[in-house]
N, C-alpha and C positions, 0 to 999 in steps of 0.2 A: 775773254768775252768782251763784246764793243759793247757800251754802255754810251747813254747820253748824259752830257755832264750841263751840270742846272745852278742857279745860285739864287739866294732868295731879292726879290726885287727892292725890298726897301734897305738894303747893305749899304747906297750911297749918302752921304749925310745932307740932309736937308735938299734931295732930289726925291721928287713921289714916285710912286713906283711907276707908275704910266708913264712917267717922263724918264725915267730908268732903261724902259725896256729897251730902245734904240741903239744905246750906249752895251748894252747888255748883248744884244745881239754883234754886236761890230766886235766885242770882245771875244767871240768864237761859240758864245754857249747857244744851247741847243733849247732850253726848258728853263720852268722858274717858278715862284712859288712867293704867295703874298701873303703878309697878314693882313690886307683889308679883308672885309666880310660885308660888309656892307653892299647890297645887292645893287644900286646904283654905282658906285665903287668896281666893284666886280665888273659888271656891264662894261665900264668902261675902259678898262684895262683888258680885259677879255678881247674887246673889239679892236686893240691897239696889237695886240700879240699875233690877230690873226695878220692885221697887217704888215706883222713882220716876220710870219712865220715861227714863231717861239711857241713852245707849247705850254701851256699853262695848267700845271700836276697835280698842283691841289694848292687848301686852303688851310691857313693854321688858324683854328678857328681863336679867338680871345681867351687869356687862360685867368683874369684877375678875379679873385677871390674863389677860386675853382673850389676849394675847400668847403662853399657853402653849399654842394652838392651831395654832402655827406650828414649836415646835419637838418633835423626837426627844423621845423616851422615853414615862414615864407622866403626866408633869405636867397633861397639860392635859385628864383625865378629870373632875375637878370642872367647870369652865366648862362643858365639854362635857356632862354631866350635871344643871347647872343650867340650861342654851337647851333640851337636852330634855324637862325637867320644865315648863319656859314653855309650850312648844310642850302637852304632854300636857295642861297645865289651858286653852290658850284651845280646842283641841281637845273637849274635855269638857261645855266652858262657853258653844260658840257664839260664841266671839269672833275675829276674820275672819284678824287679823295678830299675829306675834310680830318686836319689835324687833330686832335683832341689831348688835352693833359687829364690825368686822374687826380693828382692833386697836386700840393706843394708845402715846400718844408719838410722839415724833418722829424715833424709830431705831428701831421694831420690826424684829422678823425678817421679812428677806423673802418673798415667798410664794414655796411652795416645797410638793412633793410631800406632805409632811406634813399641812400644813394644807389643802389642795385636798380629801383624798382625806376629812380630817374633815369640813370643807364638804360636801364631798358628800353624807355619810351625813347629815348634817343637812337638809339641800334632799330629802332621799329620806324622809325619816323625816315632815317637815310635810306634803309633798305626800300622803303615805298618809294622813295624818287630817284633811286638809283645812284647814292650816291658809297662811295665805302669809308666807312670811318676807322679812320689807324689812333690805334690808342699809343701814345709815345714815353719813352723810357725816362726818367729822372731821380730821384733821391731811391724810392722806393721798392723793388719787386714784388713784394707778397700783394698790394694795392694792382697793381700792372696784372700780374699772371691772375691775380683773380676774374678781372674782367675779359680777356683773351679768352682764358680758362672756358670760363660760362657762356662763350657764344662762338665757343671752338666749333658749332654745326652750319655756322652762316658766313655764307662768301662774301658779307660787304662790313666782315668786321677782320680787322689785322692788324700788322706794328710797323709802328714806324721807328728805326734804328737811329738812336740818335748817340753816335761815336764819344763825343765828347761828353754829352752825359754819365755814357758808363765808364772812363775814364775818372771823372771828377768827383762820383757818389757814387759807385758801385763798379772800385776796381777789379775786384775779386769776380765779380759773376763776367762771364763771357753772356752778353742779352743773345749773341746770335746764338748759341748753343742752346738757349731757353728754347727760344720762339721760331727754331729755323727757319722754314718753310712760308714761315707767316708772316714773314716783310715784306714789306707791298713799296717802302721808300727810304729815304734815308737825308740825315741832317749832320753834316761831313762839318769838323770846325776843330779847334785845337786847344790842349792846358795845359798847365804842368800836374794833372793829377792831386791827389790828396793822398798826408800821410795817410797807413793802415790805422794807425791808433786816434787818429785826429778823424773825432765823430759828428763833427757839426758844422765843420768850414765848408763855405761857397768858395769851389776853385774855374766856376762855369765862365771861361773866360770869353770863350768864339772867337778865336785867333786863326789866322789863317794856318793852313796846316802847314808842319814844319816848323813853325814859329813854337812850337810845346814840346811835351812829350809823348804822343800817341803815336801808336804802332800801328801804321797806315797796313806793312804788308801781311800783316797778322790780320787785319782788317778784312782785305781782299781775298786770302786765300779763306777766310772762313762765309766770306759771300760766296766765291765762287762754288766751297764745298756744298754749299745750300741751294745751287741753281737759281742767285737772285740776278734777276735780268732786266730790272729799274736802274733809273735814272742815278749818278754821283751827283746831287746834292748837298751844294756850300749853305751852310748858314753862319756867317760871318759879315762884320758889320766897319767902316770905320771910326774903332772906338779905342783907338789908342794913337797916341801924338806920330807916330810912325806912321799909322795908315792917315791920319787926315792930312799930313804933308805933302802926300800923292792929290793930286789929280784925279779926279773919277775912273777916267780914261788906264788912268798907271795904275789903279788900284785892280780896278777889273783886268786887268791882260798880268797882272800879277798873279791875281785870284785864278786865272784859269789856266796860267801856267803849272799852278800847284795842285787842281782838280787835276789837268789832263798827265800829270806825271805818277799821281794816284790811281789813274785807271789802266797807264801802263804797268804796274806792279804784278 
């Protein structure tokens, strides 16, 4: 299946992403994907992609202190206000999905009426502007499936695959096997994985793929079993003395050498 292959815009170090997309383009890709949110921000990147023709997939909305999402009081109005200002600028902008984390670490607060009834107003808030929010894989499942779960009836809520996640903290679950049908994107990167008995280690490296140990064609043949027909999606960054020795220019024609040999699998 042809797929378009994408990488996220701010991967080059100390290039913005606006200033990215050019370089990005010249390197073969097709699509891409920002964590600005910022609706000015947006706008202007936005208007830079069309000039180059890139498509621009969504938005990762900001994930810090996601956590306060789930408990009492007033804490978790920033977060909550930074996914709705994501949501307001790919709304604005034409852009189809905003990213969303459920939470973080490996003890967050459990879900609970708090957090549900925020989720909600969020899932109700995209859906009015037409935007689809993909809730994304990390330490947890039982947190993830619960929310998919509860709004399994609405077409602007879905998951976004993120390979190297479930590699590094949840090597056992196969997420495409969970959520088949329900992938709407994907966040392609690499690690060496974590042992089984080692319950607490961060192995979330974002190496480019091939540089780890993930199993790209196990990857592929369980996309294709599922009919997903989105975009390959790098999210990889130069953050190791290897890639910042490159060149912007080498890193990217690196980087899409390694997406496009993934999509031949």
């Amino acid at each position: 299946m042809e797929r378009k292959l994408g990488i996220n815009a701010n991967c080059l170090l100390g290039i913005r992403e606006v200033d990215a997309l050019e370089k990005i383009k010249a390197a073969g890709f097709e699509s891409f994907f920002t964590g600005s949110y910022k609706r000015e921000d947006v706008r202007e990147i936005k208007q830079r992609a069309d000039e180059l023709g890139l498509e621009y997939e969504f938005i990762h909305a900001p994930f810090r202190n996601i956590n306060a999402m789930w408990t009492s009081g007033l804490g978790y109005i920033e977060v909550f206000d930074y996914m709705k200002e994501a949501i307001d600028a790919a709304s604005e902008n034409g852009i189809p999905s905003v990213i969303t984390h459920v939470s973080s670490g490996w003890n967050p607060p459990p879900v609970n009426d708090f957090g549900l009834s925020r989720y909600d107003e969020l899932v109700l808030y995209a859906r009015e502007r037409g935007v689809v929010l993909a809730f994304e894989n990390l330490r947890l499942l039982g947190n993830l499936a619960c929310l998919v779960d509860r709004y399994e009836k609405l077409d602007n809520v879905r998951f976004c695959f993120d390979c190297g996640h479930e590699h590094c903290y949840t090597k056992t679950v196969s997420m495409l096997d969970v959520f088949t049908t329900r992938v709407c994107c994907t966040h392609i990167h690499d690690n060496h994985g974590r042992a089984l008995e080692d319950k607490v280690s961060d192995g979330d490296e974002h190496l480019l793929p091939f540089d780890g140990t993930y199993n790209y064609e196990k990857m592929m043949r369980k996309l294709d079993e599922y009919g997903y027909s989105g975009s390959l999606m790098l999210e990889v960054f130069q953050n190791t003395d290897e890639y910042r020795r490159m060149s912007p220019e080498e890193f990217l024609s690196t980087c899409y050498e390694r997406i496009k040999k993934i999509s031949q699998m």
